[in-house]
Structures are given as C-alpha cells and as structure tokens.
PyMOL CGO cylinders between C-alpha atoms (Angstrom):
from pymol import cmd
from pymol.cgo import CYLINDER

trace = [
    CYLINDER, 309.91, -75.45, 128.72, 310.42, -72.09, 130.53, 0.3, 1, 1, 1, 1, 1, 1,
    CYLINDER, 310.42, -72.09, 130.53, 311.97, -68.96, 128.24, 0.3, 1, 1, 1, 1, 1, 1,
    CYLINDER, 311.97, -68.96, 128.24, 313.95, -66.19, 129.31, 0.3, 1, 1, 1, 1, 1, 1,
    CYLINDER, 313.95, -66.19, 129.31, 315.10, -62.72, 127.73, 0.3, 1, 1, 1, 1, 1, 1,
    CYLINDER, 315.10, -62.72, 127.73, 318.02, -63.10, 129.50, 0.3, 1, 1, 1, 1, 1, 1,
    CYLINDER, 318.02, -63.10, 129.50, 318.24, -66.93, 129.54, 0.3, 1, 1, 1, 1, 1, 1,
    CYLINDER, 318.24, -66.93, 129.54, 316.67, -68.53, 126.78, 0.3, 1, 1, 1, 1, 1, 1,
    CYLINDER, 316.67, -68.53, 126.78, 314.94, -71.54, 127.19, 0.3, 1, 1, 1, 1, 1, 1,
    CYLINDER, 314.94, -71.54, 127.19, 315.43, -73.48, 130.54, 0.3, 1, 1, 1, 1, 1, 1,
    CYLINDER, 315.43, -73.48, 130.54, 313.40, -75.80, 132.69, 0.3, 1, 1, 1, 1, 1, 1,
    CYLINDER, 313.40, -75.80, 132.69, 312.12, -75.33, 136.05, 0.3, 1, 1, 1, 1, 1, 1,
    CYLINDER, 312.12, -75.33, 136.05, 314.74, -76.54, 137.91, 0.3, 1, 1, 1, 1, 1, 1,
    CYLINDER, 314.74, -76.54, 137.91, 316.86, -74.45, 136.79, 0.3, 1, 1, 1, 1, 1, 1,
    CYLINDER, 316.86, -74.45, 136.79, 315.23, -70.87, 137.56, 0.3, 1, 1, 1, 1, 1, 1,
    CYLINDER, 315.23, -70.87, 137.56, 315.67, -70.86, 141.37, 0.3, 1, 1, 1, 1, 1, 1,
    CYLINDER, 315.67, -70.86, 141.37, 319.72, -70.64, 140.69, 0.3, 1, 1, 1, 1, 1, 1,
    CYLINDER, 319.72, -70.64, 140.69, 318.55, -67.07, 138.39, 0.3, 1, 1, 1, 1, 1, 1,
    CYLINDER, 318.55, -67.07, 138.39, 316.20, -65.76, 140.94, 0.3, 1, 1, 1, 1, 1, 1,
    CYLINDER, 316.20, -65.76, 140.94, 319.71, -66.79, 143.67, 0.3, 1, 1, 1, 1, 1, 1,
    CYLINDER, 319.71, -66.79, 143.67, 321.97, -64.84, 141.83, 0.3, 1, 1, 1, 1, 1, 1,
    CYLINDER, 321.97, -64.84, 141.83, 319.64, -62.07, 141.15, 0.3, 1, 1, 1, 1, 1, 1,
    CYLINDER, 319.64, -62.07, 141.15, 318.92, -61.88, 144.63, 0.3, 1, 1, 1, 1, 1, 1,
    CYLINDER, 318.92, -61.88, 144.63, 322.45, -61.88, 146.03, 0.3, 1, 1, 1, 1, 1, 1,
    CYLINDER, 322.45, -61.88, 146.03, 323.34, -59.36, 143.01, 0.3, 1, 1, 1, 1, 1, 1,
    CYLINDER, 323.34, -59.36, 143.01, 320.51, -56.92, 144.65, 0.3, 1, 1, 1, 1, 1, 1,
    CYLINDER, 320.51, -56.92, 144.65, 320.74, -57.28, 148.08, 0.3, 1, 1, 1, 1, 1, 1,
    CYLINDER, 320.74, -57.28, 148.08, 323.48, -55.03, 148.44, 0.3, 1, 1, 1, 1, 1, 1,
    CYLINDER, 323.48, -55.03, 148.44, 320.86, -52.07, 147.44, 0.3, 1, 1, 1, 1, 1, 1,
    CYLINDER, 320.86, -52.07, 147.44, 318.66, -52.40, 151.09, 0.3, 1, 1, 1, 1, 1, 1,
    CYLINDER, 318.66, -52.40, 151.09, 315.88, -52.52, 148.97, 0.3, 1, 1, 1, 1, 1, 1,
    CYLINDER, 315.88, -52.52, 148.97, 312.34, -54.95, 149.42, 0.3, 1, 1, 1, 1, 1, 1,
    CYLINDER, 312.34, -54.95, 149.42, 312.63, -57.52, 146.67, 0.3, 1, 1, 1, 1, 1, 1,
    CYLINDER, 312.63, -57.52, 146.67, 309.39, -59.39, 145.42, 0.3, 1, 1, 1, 1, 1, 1,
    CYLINDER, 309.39, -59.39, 145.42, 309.08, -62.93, 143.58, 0.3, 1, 1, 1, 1, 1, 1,
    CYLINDER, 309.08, -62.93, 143.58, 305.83, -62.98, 141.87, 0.3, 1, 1, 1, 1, 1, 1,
    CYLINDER, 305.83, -62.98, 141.87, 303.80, -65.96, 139.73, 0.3, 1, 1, 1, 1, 1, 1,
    CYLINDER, 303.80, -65.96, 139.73, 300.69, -65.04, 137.56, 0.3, 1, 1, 1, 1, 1, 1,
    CYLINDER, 300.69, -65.04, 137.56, 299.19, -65.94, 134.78, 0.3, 1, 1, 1, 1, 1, 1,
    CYLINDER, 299.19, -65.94, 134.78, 297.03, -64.42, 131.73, 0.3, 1, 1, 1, 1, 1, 1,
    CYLINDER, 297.03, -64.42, 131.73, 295.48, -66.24, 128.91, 0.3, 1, 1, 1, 1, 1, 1,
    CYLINDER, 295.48, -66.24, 128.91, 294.09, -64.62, 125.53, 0.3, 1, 1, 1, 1, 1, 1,
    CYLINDER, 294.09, -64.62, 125.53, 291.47, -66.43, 123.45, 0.3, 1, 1, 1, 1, 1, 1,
    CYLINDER, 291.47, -66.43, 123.45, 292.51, -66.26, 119.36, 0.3, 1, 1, 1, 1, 1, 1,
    CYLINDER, 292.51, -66.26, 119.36, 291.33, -68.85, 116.43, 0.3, 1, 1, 1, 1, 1, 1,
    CYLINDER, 291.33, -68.85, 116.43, 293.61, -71.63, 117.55, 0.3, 1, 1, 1, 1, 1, 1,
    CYLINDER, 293.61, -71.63, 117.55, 292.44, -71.86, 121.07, 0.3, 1, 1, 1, 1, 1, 1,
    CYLINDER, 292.44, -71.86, 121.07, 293.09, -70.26, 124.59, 0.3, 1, 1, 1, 1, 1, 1,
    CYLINDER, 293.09, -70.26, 124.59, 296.87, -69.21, 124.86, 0.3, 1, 1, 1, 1, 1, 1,
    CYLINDER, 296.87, -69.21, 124.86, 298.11, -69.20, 128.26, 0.3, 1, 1, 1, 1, 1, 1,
    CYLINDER, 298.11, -69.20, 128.26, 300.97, -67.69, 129.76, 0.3, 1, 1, 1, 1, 1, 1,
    CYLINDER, 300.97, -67.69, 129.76, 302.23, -67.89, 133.07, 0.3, 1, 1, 1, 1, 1, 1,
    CYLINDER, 302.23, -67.89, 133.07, 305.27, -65.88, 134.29, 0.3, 1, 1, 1, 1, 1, 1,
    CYLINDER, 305.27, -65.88, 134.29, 307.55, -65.62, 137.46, 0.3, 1, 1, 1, 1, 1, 1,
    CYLINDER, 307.55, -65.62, 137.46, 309.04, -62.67, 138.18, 0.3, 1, 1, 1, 1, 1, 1,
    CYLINDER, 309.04, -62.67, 138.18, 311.16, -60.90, 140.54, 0.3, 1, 1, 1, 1, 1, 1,
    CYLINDER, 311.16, -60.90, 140.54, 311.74, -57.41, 140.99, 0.3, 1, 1, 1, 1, 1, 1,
    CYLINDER, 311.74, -57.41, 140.99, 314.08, -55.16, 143.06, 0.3, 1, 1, 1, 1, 1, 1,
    CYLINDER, 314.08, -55.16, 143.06, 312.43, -52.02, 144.15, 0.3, 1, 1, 1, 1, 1, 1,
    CYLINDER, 312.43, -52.02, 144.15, 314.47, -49.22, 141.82, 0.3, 1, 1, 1, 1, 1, 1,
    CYLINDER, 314.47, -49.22, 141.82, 316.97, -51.40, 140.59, 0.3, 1, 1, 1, 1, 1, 1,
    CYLINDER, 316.97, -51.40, 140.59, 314.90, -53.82, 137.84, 0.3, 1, 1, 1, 1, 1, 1,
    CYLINDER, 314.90, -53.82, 137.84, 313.87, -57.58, 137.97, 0.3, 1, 1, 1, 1, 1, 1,
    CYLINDER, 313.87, -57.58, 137.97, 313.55, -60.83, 135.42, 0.3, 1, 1, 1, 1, 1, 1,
    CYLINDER, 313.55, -60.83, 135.42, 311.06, -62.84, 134.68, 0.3, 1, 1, 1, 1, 1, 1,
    CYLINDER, 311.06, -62.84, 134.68, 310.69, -66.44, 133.57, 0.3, 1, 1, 1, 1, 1, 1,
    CYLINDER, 310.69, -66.44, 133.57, 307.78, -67.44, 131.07, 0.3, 1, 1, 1, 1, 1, 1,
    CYLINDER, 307.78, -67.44, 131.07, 306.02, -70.28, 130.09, 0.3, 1, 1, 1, 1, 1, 1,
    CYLINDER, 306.02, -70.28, 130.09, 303.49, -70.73, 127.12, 0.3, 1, 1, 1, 1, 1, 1,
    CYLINDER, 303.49, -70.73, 127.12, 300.34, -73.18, 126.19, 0.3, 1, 1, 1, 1, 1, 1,
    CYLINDER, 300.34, -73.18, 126.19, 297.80, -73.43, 123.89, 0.3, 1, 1, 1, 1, 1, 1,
    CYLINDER, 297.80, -73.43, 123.89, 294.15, -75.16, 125.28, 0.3, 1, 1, 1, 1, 1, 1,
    CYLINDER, 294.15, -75.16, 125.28, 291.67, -75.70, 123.49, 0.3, 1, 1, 1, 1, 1, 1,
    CYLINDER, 291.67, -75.70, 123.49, 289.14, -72.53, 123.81, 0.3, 1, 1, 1, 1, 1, 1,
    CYLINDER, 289.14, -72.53, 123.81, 287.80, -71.01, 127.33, 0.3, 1, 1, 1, 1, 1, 1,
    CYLINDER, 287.80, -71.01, 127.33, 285.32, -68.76, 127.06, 0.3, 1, 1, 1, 1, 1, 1,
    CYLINDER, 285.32, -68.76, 127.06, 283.67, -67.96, 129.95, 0.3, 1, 1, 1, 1, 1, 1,
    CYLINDER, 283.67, -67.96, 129.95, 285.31, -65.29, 132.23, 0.3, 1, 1, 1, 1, 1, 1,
    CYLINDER, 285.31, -65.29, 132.23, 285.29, -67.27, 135.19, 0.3, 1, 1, 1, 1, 1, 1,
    CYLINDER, 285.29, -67.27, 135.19, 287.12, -70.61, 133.88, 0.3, 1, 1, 1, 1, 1, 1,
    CYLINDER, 287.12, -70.61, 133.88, 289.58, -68.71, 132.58, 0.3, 1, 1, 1, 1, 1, 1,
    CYLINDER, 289.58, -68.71, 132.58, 290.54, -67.02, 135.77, 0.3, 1, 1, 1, 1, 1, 1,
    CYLINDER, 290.54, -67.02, 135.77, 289.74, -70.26, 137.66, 0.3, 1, 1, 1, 1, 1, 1,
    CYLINDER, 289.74, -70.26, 137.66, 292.12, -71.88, 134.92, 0.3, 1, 1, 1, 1, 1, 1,
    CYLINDER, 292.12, -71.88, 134.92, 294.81, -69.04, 135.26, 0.3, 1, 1, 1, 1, 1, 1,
    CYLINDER, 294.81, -69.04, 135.26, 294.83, -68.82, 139.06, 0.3, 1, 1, 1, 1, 1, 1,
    CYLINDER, 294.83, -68.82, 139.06, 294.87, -72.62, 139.57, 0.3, 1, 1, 1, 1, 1, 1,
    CYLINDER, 294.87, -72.62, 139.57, 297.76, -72.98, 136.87, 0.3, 1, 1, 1, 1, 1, 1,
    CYLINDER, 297.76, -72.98, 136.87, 299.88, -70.26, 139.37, 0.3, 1, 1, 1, 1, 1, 1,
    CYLINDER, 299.88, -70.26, 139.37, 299.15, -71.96, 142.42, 0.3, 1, 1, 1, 1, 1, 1,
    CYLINDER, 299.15, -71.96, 142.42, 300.50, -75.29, 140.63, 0.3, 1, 1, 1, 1, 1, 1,
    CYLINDER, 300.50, -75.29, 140.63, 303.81, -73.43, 139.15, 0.3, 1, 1, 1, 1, 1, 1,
    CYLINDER, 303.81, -73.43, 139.15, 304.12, -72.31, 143.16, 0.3, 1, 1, 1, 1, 1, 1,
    CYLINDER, 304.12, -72.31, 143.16, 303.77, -75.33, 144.50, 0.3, 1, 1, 1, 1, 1, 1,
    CYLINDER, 303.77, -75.33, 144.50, 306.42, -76.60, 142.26, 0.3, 1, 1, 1, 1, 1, 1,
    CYLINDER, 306.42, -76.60, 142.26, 309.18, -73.77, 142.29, 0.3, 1, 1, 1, 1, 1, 1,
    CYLINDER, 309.18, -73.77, 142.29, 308.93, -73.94, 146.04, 0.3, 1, 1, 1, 1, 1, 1,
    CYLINDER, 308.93, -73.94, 146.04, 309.58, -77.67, 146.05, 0.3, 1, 1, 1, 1, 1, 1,
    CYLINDER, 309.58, -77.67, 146.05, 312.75, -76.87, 143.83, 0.3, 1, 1, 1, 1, 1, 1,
    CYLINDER, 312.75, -76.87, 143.83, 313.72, -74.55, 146.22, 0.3, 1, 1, 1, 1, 1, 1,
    CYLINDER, 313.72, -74.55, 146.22, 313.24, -76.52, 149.05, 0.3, 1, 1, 1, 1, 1, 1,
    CYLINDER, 313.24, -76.52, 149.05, 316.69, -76.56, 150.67, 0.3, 1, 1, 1, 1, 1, 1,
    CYLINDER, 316.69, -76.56, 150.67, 319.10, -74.30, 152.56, 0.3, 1, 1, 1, 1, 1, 1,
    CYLINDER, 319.10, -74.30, 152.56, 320.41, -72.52, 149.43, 0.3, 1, 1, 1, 1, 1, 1,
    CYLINDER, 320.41, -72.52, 149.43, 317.45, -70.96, 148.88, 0.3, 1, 1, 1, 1, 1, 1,
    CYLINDER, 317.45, -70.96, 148.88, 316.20, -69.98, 152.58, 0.3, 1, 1, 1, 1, 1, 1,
    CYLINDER, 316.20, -69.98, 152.58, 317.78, -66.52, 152.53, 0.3, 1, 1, 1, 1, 1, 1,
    CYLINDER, 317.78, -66.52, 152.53, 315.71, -65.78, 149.26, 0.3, 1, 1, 1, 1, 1, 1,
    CYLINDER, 315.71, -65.78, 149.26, 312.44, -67.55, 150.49, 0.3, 1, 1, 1, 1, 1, 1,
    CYLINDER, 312.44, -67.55, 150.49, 312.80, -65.95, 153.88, 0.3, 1, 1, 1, 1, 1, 1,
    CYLINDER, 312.80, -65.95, 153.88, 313.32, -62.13, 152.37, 0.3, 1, 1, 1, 1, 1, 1,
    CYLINDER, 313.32, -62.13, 152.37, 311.15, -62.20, 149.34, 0.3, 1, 1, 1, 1, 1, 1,
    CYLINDER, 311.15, -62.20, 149.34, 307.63, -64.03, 150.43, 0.3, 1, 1, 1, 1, 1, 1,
    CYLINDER, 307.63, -64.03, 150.43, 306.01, -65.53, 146.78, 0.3, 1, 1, 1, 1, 1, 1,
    CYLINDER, 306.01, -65.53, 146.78, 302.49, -63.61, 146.12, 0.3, 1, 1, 1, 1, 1, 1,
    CYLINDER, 302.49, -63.61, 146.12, 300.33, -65.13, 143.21, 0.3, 1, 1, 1, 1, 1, 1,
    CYLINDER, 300.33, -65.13, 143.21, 298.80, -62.34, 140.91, 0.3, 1, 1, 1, 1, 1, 1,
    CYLINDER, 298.80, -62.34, 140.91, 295.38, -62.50, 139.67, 0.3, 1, 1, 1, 1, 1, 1,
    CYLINDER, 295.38, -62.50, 139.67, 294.12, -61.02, 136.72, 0.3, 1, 1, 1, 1, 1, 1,
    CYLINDER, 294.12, -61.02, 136.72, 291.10, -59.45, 138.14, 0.3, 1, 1, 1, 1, 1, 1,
    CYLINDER, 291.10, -59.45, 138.14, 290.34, -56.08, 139.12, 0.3, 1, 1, 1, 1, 1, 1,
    CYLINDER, 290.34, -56.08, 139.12, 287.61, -54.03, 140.91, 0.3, 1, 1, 1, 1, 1, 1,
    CYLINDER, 287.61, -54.03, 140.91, 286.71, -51.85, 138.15, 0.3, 1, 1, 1, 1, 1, 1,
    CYLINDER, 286.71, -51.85, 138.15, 283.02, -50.93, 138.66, 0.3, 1, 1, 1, 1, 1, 1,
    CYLINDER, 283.02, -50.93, 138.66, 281.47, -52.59, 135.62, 0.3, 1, 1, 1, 1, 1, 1,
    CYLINDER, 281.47, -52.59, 135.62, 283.99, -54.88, 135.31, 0.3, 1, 1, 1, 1, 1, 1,
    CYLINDER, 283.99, -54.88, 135.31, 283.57, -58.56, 134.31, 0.3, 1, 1, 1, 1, 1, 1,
    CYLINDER, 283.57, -58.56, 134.31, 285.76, -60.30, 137.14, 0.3, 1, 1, 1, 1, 1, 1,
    CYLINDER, 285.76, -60.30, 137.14, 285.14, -57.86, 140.41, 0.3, 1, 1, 1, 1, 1, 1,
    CYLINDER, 285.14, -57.86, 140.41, 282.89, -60.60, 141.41, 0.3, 1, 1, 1, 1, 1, 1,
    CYLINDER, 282.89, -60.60, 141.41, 285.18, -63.15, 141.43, 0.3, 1, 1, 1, 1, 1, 1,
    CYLINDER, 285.18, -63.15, 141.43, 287.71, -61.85, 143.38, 0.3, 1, 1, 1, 1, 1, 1,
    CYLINDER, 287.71, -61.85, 143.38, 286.72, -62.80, 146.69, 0.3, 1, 1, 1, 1, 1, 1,
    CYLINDER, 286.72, -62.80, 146.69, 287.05, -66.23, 146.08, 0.3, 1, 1, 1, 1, 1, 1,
    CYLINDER, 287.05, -66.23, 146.08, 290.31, -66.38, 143.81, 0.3, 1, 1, 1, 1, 1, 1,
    CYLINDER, 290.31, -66.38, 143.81, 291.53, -64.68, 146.78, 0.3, 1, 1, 1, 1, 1, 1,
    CYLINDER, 291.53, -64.68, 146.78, 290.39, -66.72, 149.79, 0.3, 1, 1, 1, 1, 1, 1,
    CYLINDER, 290.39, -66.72, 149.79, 291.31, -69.78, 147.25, 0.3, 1, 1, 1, 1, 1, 1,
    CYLINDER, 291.31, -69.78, 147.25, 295.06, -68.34, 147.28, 0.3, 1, 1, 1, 1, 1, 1,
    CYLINDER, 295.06, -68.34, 147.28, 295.30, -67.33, 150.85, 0.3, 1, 1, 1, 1, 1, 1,
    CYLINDER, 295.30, -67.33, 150.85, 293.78, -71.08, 151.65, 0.3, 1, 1, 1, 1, 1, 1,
    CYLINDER, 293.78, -71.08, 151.65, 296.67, -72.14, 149.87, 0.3, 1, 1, 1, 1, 1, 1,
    CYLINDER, 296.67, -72.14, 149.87, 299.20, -70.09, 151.74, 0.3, 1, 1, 1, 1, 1, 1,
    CYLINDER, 299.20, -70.09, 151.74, 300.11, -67.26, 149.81, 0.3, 1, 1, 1, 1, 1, 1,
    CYLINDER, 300.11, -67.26, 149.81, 299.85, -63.72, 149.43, 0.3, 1, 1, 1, 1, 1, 1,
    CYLINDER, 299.85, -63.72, 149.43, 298.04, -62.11, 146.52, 0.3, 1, 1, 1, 1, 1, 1,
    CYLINDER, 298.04, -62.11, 146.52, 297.42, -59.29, 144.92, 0.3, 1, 1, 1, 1, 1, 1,
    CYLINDER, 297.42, -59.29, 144.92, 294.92, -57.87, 142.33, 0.3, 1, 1, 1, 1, 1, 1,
    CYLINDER, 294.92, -57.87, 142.33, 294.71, -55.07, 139.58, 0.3, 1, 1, 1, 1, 1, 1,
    CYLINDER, 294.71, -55.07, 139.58, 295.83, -52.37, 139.53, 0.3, 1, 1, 1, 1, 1, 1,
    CYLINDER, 295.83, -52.37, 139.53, 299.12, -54.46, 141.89, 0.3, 1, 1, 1, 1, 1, 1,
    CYLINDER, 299.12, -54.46, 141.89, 299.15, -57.52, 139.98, 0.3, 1, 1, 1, 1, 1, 1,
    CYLINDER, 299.15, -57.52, 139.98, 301.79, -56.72, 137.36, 0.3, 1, 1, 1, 1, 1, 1,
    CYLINDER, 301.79, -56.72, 137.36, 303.03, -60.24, 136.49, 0.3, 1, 1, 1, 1, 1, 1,
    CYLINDER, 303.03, -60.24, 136.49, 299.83, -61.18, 135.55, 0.3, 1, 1, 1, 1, 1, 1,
    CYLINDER, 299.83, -61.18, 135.55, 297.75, -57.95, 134.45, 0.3, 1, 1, 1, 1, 1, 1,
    CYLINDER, 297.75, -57.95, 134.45, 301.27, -56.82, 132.54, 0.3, 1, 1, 1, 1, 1, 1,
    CYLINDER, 301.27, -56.82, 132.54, 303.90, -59.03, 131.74, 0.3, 1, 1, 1, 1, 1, 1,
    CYLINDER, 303.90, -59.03, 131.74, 301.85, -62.37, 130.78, 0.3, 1, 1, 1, 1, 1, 1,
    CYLINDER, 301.85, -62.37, 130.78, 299.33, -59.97, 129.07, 0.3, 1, 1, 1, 1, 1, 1,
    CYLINDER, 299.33, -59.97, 129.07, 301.43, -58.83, 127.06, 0.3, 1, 1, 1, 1, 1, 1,
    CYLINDER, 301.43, -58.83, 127.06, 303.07, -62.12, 126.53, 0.3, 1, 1, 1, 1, 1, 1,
    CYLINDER, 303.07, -62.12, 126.53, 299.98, -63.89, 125.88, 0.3, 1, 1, 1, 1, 1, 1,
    CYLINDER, 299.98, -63.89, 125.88, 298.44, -61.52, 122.81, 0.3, 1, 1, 1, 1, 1, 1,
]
cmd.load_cgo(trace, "trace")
C-alpha cells in the first residue's frame, strides 16, 4: 500500500491519475517538471526498513510524492543494501510505467523522462563511491536516467527521512 500527505493511502494504480493532474495543474508555469523513484533503507532492532518514494517536482512551484514502506529482515553490508534499494526502484519503475502505459499518460511520460535516484555519493572517504559505477551502468542498462548525491533528492532526502 502506497501513502500520501496529500492522499492517504492508495495503491499503485492509482498514482499515475495524481502525478496527471499535477502535471496538467503545472504546466501552465513553462517550467521543466521531473518524476523521480528512489529508495533508502535504515537498519534499527526490528530489521532493515525500506522506503521507496516517487516524486515529482515542478521547478519553483512544489511537487508530491508517493511512499511506500517495508520491513526485511536485517542488511548489513553497504553494498546489498544499495543493490537491494536500487533494484527495488527499478522494479517500482517498471511497474508505474506499465500503469501508465496508454495515451493518457504520453504527454506526462513524453515531458517529464523518470530518473531512478541512488543513494550513493562521491564523497572522498565515503562508503558507497565505489559502487556507483555499477548502480549506474545497472540503471542506464535498464533504460533510465539517474542521478547521485548531492542530485538524488528522492532518495538521499525524502525516503531518508522517511525511513529513520
């Protein structure tokens, strides 16, 4: 089950009508629109949570975002989990663009390309600059833009935050 701020709870078939009317409420601004999918996860005492989020943002005029929350049992090694987290986007992808798989949804599709966001940066000393090669030839194999800290909001922000 996917939650909303706005919304509530909904399924999946039901958030490419949001990101529609979203998009047809914000086109009138001129303004580049994105559509997003990342996920985070957070170990704790129960087990991994994981959060993965869609979002969609118009440039200077706000966005909304679409969550939706698991518990596994616990990952601890750096790479799994962003293995785990990247393959879990690529799978929510994969299904929102079937859902969306019609002429309704072409104008969106066609303005506002989907980018998966990875939870990995290229801090010096950090634990997953290694990694990102791969993640990212992984989500490019697959089709589809990505991006990386520091431009990976719906990953490095919202489902962070959503996931602690």
């Amino acid at each position: 089950m996917w939650k909303s701020q706005t919304y509530g709870q909904l399924s999946l078939k039901d958030i490419p009508d949001k990101l529609k009317a979203f998009y047809d409420r914000n086109a009138v601004y001129g303004e580049p629109m994105e559509l997003a999918i990342g996920t985070d996860s957070q170990n704790h005492a129960s087990g991994t949570k994981i959060v993965t989020v869609i979002s969609m943002i118009c440039r200077g005029h706000g966005g909304i975002f679409f969550y939706e929350t698991e518990l596994r049992e616990l990952i601890k090694a750096v790479k799994q989990k962003l293995e785990t987290e990247t393959y879990i986007s690529l799978e929510t992808a994969g299904a929102l663009l079937d859902e969306m798989d019609n002429d309704t949804y072409r104008m969106l599709i066609d303005n506002c390309p989907l980018s998966i966001h990875i939870d990995a940066g290229n801090a010096p000393h950090g634990k997953t600059r290694d990694l990102i090669q791969a993640l990212t030839g992984w989500v490019h194999a697959m089709g589809y833009d990505c991006e990386v800290k520091p431009d990976s909001f719906t990953a490095s922000t919202i489902a962070d935050r959503l996931s602690k």
